[in-house]
C-alpha positions as a printed Julia matrix, in Angstrom:
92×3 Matrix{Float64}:
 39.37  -15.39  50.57
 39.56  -13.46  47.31
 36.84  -14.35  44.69
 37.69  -16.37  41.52
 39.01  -14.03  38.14
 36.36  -13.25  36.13
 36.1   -14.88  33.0
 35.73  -11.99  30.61
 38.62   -9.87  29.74
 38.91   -6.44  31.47
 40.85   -3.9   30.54
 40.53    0.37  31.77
 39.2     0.85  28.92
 36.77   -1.29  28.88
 35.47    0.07  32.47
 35.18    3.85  31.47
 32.2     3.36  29.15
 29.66    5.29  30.25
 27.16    7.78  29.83
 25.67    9.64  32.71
 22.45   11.52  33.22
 23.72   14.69  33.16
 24.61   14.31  29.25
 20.89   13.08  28.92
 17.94   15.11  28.61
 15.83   13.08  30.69
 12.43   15.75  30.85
  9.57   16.66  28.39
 10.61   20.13  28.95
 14.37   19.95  28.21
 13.0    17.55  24.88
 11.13   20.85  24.11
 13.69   23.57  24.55
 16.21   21.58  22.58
 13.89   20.97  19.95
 13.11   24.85  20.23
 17.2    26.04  20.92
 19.48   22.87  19.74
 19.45   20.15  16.99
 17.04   17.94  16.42
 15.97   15.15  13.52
 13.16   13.35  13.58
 11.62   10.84  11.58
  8.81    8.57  10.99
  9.54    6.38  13.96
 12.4     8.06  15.72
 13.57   11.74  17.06
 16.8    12.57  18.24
 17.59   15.84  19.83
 20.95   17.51  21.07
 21.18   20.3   23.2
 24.65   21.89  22.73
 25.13   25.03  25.81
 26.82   28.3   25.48
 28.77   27.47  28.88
 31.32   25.15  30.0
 28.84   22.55  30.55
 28.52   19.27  28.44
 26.41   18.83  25.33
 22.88   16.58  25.95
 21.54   14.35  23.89
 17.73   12.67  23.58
 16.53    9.87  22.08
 12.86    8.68  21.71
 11.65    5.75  19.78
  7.85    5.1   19.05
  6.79    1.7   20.09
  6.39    0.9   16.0
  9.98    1.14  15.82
  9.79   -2.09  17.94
  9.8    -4.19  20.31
 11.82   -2.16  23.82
 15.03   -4.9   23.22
 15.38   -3.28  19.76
 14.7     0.29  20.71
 16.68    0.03  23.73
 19.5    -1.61  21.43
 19.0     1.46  18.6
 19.26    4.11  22.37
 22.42    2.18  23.13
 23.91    2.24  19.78
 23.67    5.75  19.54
 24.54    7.21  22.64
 28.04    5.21  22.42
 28.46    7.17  19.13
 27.37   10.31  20.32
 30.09    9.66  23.88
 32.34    8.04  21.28
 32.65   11.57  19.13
 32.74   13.83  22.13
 35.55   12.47  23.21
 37.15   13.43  20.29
């Protein structure tokens, strides 16, 4: 027996969204060098850093949010919002 259709809509596009942890930098010292070698704003609350390479291999990108930012749903949320623009321009 085949389970019942899902009741949201799903399309290939809506499937592909992701953003694996190879495009992440995930380690204090990969924060550091790219806050040392890449780009990197910070600001009162929040830091974001990119790591762009010389090679072949993809751009990274680093988020951290201080807990004064908010509560984790909201600084999870702000994470999610921006990686999805940061995947959303590189695919450009």
């Amino acid at each position: 027996p085949e389970p019942p259709p899902s009741p949201w809509p799903q399309t290939a596009h809506s499937l592909t969204f992701s953003f694996p942890k190879g495009r992440r930098l995930l380690r204090r010292n990969h924060f550091l060098r790219a806050a040392r070698k890449g780009k990197h704003r910070t600001g009162h609350l929040l830091s974001i850093e990119i790591f762009r390479r010389s090679d072949s291999r993809p751009t990274r990108l680093g988020i951290t949010a201080s807990r004064r930012y908010g509560k984790s749903h909201e600084r999870n949320r702000f994470k999610r919002l921006v990686r999805e623009a940061f995947r959303t321009a590189q695919e450009e």
